[in-house]
N, CA, C and O atoms as a GROMACS GRO file, in nm:
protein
  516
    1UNK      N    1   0.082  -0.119   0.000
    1UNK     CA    2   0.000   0.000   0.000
    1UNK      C    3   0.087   0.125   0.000
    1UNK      O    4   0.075   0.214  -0.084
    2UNK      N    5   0.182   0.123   0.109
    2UNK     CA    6   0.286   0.232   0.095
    2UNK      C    7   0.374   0.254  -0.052
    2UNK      O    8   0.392   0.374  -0.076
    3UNK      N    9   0.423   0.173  -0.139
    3UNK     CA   10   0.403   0.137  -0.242
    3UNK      C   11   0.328   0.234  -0.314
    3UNK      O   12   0.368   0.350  -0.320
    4UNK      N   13   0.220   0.197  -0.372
    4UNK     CA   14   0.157   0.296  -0.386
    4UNK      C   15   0.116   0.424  -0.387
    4UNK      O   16   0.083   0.484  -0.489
    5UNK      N   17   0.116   0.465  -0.286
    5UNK     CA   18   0.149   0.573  -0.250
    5UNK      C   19   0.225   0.653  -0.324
    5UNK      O   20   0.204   0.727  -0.420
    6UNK      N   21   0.351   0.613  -0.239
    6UNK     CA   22   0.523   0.674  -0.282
    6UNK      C   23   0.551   0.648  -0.498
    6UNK      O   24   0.650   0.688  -0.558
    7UNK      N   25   0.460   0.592  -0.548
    7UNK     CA   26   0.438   0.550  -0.704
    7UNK      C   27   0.360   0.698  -0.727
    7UNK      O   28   0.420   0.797  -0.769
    8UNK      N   29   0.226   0.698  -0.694
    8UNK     CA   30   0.186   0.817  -0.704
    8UNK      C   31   0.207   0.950  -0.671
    8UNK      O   32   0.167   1.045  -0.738
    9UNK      N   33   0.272   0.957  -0.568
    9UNK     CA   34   0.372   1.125  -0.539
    9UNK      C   35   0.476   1.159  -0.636
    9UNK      O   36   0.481   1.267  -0.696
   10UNK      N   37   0.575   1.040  -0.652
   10UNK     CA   38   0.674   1.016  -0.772
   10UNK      C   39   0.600   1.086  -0.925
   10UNK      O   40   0.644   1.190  -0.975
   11UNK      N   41   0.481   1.007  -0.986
   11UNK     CA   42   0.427   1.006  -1.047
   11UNK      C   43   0.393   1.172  -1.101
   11UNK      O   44   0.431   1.214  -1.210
   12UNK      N   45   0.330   1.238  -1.021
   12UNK     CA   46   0.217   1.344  -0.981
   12UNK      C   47   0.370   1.461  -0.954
   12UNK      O   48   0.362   1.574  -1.000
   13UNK      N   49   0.485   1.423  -0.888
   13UNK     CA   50   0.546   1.535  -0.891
   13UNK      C   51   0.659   1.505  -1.026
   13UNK      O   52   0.691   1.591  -1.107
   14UNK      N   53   0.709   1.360  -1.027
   14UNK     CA   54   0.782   1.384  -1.156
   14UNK      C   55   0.751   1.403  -1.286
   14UNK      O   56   0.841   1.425  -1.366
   15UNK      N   57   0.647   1.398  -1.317
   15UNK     CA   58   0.615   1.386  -1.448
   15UNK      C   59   0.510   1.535  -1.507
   15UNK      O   60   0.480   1.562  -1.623
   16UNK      N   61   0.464   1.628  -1.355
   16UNK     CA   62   0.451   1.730  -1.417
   16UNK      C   63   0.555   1.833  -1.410
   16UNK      O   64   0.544   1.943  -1.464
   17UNK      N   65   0.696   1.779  -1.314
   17UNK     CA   66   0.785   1.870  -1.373
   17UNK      C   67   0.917   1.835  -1.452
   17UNK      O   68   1.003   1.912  -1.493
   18UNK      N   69   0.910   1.709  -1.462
   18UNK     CA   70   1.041   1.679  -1.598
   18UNK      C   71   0.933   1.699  -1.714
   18UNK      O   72   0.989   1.730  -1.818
   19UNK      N   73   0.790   1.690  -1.726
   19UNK     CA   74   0.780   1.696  -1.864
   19UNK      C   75   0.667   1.831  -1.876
   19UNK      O   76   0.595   1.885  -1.792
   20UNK      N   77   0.689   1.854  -2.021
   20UNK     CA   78   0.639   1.980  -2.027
   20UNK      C   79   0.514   1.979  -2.096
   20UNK      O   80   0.475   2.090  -2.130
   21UNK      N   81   0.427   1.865  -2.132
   21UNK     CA   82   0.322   1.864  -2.107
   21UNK      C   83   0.268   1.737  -2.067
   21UNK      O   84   0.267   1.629  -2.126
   22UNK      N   85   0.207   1.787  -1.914
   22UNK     CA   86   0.142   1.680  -1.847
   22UNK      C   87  -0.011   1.633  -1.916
   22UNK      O   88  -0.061   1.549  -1.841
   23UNK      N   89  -0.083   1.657  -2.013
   23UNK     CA   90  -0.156   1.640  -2.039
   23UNK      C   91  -0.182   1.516  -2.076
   23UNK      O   92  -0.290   1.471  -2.039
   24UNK      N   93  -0.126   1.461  -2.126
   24UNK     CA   94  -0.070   1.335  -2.180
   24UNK      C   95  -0.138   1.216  -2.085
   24UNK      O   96  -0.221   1.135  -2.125
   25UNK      N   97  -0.072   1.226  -1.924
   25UNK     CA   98  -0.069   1.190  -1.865
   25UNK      C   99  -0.197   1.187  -1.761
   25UNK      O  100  -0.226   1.077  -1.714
   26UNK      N  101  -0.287   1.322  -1.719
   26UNK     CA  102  -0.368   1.310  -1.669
   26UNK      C  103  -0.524   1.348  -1.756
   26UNK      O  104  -0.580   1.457  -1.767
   27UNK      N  105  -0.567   1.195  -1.816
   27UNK     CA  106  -0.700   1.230  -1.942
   27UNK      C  107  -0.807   1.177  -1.855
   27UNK      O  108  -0.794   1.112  -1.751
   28UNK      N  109  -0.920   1.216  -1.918
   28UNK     CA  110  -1.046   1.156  -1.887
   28UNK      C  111  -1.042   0.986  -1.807
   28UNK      O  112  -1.087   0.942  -1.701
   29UNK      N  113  -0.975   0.934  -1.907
   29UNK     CA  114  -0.965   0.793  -1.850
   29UNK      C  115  -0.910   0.752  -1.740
   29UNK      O  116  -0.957   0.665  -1.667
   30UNK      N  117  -0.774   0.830  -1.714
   30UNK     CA  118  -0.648   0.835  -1.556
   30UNK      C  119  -0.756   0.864  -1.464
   30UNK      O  120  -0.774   0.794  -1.364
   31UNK      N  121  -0.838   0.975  -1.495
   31UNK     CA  122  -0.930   1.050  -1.364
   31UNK      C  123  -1.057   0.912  -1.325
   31UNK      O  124  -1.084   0.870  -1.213
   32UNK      N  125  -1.120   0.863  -1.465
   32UNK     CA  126  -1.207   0.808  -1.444
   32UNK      C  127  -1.131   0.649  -1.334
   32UNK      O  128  -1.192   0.583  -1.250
   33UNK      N  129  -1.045   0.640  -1.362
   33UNK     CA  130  -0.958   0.477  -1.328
   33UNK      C  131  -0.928   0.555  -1.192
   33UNK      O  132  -0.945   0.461  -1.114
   34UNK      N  133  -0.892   0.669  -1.107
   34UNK     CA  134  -0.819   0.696  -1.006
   34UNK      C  135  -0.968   0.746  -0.936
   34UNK      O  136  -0.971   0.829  -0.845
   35UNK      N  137  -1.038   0.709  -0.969
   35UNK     CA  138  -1.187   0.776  -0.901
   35UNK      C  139  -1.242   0.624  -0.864
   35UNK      O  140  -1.278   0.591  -0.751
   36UNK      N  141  -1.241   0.562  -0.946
   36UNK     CA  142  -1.292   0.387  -0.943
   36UNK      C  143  -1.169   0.330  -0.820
   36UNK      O  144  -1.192   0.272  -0.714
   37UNK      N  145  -1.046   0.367  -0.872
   37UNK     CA  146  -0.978   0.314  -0.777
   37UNK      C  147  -1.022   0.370  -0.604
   37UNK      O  148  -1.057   0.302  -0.507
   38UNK      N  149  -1.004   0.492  -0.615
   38UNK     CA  150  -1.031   0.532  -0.464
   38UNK      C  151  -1.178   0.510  -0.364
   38UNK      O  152  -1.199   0.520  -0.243
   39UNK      N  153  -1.266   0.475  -0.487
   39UNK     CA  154  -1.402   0.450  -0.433
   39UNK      C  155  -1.355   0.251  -0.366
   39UNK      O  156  -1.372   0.218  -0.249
   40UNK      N  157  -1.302   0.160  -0.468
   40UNK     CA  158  -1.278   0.084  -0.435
   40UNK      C  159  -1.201   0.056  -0.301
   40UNK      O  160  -1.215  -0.049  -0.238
   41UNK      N  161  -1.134   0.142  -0.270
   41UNK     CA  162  -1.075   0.168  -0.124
   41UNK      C  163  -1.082   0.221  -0.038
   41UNK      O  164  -1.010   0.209   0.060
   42UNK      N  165  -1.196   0.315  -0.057
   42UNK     CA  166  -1.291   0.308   0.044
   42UNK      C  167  -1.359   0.205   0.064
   42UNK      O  168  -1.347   0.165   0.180
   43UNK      N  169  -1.417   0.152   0.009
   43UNK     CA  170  -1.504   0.082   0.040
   43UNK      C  171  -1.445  -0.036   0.075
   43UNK      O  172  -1.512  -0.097   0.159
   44UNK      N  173  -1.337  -0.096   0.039
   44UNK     CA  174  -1.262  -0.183   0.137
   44UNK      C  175  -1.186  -0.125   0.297
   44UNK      O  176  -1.123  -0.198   0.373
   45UNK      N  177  -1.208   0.000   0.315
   45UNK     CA  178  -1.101   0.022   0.442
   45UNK      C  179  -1.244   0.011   0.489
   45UNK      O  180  -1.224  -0.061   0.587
   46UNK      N  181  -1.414   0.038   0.488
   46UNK     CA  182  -1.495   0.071   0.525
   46UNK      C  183  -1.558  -0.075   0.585
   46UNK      O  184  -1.612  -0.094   0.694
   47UNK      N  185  -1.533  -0.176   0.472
   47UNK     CA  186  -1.587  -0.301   0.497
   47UNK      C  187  -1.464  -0.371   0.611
   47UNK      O  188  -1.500  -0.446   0.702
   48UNK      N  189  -1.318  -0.335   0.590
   48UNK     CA  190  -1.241  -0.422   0.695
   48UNK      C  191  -1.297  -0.346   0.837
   48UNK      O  192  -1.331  -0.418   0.931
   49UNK      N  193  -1.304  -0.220   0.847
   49UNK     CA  194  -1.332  -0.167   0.951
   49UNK      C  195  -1.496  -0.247   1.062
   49UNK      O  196  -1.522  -0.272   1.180
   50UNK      N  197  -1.552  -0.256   0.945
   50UNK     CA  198  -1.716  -0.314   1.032
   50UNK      C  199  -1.686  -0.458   1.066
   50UNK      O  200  -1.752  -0.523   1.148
   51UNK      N  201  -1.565  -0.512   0.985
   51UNK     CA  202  -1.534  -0.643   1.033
   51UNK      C  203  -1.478  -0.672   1.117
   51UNK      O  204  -1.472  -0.782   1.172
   52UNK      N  205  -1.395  -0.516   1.154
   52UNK     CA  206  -1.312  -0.559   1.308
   52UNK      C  207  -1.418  -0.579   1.393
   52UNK      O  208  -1.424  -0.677   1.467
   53UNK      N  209  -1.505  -0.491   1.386
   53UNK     CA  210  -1.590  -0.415   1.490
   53UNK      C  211  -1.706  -0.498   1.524
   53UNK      O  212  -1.783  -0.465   1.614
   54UNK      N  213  -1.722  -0.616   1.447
   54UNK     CA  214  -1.801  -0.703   1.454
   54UNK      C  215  -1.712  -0.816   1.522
   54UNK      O  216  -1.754  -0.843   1.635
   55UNK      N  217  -1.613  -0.881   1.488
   55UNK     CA  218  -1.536  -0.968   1.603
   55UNK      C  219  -1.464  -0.907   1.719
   55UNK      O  220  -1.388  -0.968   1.793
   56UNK      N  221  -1.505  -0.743   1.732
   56UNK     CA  222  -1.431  -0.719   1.887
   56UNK      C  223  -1.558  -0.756   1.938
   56UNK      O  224  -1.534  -0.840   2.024
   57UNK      N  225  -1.669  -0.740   1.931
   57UNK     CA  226  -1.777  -0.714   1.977
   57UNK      C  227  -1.797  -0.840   2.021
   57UNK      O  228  -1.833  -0.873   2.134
   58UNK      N  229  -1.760  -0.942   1.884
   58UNK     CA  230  -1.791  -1.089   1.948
   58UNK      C  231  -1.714  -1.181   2.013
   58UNK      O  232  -1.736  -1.301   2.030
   59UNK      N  233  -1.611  -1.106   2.052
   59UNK     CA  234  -1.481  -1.147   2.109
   59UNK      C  235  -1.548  -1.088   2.248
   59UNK      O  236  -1.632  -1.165   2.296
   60UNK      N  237  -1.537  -1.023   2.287
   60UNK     CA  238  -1.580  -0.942   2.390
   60UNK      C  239  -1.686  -1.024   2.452
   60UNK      O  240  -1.647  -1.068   2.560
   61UNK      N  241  -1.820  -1.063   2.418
   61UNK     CA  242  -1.889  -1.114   2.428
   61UNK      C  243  -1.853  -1.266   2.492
   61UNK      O  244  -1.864  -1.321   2.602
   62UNK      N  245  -1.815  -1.293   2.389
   62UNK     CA  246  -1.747  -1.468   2.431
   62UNK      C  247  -1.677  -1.436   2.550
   62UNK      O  248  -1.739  -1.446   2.655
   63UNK      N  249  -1.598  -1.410   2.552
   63UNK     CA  250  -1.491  -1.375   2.712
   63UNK      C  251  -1.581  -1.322   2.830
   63UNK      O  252  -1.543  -1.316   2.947
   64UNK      N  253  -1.690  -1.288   2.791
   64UNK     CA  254  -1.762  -1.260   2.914
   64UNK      C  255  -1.861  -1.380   2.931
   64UNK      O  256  -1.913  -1.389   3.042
   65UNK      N  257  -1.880  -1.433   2.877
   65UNK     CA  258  -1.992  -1.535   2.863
   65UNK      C  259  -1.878  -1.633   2.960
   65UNK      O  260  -1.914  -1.678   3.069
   66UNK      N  261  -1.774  -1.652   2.920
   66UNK     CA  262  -1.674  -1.760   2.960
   66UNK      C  263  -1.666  -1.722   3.087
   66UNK      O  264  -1.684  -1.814   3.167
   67UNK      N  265  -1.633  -1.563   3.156
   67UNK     CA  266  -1.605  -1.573   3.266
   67UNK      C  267  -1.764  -1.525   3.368
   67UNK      O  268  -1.761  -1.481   3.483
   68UNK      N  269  -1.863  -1.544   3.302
   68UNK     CA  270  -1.998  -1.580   3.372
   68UNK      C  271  -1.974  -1.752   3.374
   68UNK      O  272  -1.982  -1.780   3.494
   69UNK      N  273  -1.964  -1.802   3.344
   69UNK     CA  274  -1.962  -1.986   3.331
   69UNK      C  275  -1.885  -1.995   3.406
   69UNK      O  276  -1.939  -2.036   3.508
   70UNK      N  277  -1.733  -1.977   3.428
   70UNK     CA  278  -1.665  -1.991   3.525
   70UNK      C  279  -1.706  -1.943   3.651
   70UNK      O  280  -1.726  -2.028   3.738
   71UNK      N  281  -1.724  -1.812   3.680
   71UNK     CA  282  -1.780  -1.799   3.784
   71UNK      C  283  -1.917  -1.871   3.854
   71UNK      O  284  -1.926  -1.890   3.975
   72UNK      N  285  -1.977  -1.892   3.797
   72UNK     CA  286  -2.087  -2.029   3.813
   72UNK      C  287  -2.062  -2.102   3.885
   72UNK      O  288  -2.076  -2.092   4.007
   73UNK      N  289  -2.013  -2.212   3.813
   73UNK     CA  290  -1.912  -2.352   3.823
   73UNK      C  291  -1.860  -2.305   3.958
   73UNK      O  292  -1.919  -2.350   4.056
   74UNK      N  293  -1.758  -2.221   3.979
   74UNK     CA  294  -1.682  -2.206   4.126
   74UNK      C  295  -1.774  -2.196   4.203
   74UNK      O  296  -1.771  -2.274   4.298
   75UNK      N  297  -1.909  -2.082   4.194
   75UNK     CA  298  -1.994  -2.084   4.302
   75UNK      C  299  -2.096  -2.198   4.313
   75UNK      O  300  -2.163  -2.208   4.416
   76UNK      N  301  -2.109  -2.273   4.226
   76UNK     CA  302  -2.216  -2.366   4.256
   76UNK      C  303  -2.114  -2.477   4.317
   76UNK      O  304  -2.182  -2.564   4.371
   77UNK      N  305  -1.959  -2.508   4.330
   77UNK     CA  306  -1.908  -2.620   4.386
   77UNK      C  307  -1.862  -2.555   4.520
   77UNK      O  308  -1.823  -2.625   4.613
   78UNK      N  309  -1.867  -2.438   4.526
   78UNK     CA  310  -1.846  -2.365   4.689
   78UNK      C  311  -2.002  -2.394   4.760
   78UNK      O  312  -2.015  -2.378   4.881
   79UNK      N  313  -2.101  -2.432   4.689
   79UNK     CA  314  -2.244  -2.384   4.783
   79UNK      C  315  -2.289  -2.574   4.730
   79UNK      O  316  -2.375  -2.608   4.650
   80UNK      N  317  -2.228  -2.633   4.781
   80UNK     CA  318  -2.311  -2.748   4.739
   80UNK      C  319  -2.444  -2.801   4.794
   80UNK      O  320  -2.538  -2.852   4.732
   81UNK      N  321  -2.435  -2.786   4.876
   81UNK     CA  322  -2.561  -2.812   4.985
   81UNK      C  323  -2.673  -2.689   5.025
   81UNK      O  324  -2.759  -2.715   5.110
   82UNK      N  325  -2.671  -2.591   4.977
   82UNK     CA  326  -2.768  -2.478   4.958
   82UNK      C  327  -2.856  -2.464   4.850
   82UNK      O  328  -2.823  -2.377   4.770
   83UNK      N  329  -2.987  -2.543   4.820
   83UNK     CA  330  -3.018  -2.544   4.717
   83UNK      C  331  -3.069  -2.408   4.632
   83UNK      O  332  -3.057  -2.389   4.510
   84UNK      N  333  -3.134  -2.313   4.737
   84UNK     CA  334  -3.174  -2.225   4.721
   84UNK      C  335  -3.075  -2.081   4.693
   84UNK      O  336  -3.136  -1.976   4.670
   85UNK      N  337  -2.929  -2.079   4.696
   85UNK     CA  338  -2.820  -2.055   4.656
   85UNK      C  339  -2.822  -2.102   4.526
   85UNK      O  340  -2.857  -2.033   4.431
   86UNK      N  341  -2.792  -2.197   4.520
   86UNK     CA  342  -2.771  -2.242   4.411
   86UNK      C  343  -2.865  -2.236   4.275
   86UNK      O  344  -2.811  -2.233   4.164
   87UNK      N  345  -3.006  -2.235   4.289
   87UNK     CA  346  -3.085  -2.157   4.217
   87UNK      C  347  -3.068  -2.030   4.162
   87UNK      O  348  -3.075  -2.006   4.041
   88UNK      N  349  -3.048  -1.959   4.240
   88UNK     CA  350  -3.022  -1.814   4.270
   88UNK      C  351  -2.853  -1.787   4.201
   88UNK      O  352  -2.816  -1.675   4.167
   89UNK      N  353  -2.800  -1.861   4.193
   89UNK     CA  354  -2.649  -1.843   4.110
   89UNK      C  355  -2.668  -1.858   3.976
   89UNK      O  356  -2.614  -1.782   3.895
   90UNK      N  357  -2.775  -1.997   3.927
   90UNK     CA  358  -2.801  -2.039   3.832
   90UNK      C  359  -2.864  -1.920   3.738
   90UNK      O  360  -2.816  -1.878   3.632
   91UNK      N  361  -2.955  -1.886   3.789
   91UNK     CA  362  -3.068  -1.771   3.746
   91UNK      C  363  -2.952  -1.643   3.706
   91UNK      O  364  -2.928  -1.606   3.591
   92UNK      N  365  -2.896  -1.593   3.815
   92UNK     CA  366  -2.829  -1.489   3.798
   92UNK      C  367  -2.756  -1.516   3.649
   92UNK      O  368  -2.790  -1.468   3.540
   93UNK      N  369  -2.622  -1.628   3.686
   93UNK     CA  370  -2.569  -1.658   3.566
   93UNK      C  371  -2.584  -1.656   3.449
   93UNK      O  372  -2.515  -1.596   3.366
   94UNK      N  373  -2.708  -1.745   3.425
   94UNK     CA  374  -2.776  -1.768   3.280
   94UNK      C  375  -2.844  -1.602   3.237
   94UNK      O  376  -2.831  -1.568   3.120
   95UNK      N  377  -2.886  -1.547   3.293
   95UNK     CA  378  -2.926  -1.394   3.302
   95UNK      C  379  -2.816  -1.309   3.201
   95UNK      O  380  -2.835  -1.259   3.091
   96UNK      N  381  -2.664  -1.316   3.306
   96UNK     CA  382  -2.568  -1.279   3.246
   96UNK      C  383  -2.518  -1.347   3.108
   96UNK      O  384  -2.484  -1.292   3.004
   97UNK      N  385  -2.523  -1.443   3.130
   97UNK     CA  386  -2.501  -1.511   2.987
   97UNK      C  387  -2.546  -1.467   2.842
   97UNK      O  388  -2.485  -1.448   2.736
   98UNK      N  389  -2.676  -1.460   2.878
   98UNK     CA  390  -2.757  -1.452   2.754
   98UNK      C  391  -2.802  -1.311   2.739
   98UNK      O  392  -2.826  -1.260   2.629
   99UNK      N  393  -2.812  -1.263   2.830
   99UNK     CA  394  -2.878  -1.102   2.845
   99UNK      C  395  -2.790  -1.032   2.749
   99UNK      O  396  -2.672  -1.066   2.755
  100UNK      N  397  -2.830  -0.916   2.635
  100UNK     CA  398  -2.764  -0.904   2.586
  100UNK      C  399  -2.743  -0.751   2.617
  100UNK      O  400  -2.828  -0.665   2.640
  101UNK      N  401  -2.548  -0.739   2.608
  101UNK     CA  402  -2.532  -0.597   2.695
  101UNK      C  403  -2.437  -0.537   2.563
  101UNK      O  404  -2.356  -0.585   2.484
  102UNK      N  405  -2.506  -0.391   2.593
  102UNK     CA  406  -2.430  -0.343   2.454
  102UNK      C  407  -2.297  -0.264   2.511
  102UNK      O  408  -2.300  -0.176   2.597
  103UNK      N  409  -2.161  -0.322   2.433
  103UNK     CA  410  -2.013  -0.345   2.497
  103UNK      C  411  -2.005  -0.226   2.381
  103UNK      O  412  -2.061  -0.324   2.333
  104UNK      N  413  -1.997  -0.151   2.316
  104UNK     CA  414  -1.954  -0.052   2.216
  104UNK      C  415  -1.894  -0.034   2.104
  104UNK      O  416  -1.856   0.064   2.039
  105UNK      N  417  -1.892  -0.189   2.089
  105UNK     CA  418  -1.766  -0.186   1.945
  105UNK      C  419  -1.914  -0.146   1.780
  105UNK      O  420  -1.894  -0.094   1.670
  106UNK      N  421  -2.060  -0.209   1.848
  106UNK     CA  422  -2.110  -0.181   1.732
  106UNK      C  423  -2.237  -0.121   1.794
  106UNK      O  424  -2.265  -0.152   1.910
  107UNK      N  425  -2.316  -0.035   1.722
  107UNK     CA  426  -2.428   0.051   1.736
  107UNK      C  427  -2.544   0.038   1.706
  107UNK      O  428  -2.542   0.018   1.584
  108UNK      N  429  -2.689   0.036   1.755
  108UNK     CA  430  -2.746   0.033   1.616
  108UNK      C  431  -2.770   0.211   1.527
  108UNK      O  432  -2.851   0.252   1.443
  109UNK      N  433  -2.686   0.256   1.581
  109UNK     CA  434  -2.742   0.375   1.528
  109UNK      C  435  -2.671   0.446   1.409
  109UNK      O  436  -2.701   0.552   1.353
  110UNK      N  437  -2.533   0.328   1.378
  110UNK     CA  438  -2.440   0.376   1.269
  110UNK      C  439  -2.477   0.338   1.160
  110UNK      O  440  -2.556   0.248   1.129
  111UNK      N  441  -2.401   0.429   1.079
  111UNK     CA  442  -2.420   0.436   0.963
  111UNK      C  443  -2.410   0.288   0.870
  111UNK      O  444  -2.303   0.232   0.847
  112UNK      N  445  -2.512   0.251   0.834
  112UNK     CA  446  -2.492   0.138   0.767
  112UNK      C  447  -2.469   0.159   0.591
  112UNK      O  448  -2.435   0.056   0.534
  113UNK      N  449  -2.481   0.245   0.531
  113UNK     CA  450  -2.480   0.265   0.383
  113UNK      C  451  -2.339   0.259   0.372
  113UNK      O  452  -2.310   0.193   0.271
  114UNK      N  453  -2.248   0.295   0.426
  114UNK     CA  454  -2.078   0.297   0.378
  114UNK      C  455  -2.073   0.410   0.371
  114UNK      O  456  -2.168   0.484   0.397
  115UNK      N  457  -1.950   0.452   0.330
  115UNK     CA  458  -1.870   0.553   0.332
  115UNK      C  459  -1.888   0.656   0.172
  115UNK      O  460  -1.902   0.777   0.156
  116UNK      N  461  -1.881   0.563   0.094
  116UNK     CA  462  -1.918   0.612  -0.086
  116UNK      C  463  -2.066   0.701  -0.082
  116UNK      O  464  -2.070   0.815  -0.127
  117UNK      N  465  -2.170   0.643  -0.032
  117UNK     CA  466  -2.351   0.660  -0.011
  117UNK      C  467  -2.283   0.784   0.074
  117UNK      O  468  -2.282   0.886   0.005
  118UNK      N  469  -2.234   0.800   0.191
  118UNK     CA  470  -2.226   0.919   0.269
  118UNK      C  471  -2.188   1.087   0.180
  118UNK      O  472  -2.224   1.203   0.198
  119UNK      N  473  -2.065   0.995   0.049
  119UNK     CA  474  -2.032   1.127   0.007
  119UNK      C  475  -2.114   1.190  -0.086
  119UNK      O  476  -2.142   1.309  -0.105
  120UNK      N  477  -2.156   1.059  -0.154
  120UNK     CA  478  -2.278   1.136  -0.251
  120UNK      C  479  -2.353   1.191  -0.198
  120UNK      O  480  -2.365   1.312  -0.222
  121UNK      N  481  -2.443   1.122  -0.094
  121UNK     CA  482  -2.532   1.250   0.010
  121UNK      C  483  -2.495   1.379   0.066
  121UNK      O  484  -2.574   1.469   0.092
  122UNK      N  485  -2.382   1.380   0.081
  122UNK     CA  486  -2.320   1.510   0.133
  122UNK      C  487  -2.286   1.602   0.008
  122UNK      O  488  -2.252   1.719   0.021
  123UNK      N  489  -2.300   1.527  -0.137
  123UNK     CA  490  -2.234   1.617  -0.203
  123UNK      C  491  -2.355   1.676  -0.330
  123UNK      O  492  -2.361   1.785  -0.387
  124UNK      N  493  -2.437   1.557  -0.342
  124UNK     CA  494  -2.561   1.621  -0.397
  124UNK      C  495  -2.678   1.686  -0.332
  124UNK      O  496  -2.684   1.638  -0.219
  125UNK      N  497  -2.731   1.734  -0.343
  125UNK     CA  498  -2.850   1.873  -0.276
  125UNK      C  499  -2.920   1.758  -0.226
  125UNK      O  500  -2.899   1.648  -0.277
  126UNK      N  501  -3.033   1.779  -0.094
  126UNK     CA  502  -3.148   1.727  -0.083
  126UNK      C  503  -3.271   1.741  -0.161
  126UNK      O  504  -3.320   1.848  -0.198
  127UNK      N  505  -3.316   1.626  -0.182
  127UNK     CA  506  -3.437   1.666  -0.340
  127UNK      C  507  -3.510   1.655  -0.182
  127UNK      O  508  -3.485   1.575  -0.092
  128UNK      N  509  -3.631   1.793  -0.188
  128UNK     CA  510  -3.774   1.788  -0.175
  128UNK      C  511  -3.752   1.816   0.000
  128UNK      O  512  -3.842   1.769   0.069
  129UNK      N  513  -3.677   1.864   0.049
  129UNK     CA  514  -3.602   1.911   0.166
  129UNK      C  515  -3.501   2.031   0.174
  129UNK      O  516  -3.446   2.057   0.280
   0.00000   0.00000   0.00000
């Protein structure tokens, strides 16, 4: 990726000043291919991004689920003979387990269209508003 980059600075500064006409170089087609390209990468940094954010979330999740189960297990073999304890651990536990708690990695209130949909909205007028 850095690559890249350092190709295109090269590019963009050597070639509009060793040559004396850059025209050549930046046509309809370069713009149309470097517009396709950058939409394409957005939309991949946009899609790796919701993918982190979806296995922290479920990472997160699991590790708590694990250390509700563990904690369980220890308290139900500390209270063996209390049945009514032991109900009461059960209940709690499974509560925690399954209850679902929102940890922050995902929202429901974000933006789900991507990043491309955001700019066109921002960049064409509101029809009928």
């Amino acid at each position: 990726m850095l690559g890249v980059v350092v190709l295109n600075i090269f590019l963009y500064t050597g070639l509009i000043f060793f040559d004396k006409n850059p025209d050549k170089y930046f046509t309809v087609q370069y713009g149309v291919a470097k517009i396709v390209f950058l939409s394409l990468l957005s939309y991949a940094i946009g899609f790796a991004s919701k993918n982190y954010h979806i296995y922290a979330q479920l990472e997160t999740v699991n590790i708590h689920r694990k250390n509700a189960a563990n904690t369980m297990s220890d308290l139900l073999v500390a209270n063996p003979d209390k049945p009514d304890v032991r109900a009461e651990v059960i209940r709690q536990a499974s509560e925690a387990i399954f209850k679902h708690l929102p940890i922050g990695h995902i929202t429901k209130t974000e933006n789900q269209s991507g990043p491309i949909a955001e700019i066109i909205e921002r960049v064409t007028p509101k029809i009928g508003g």
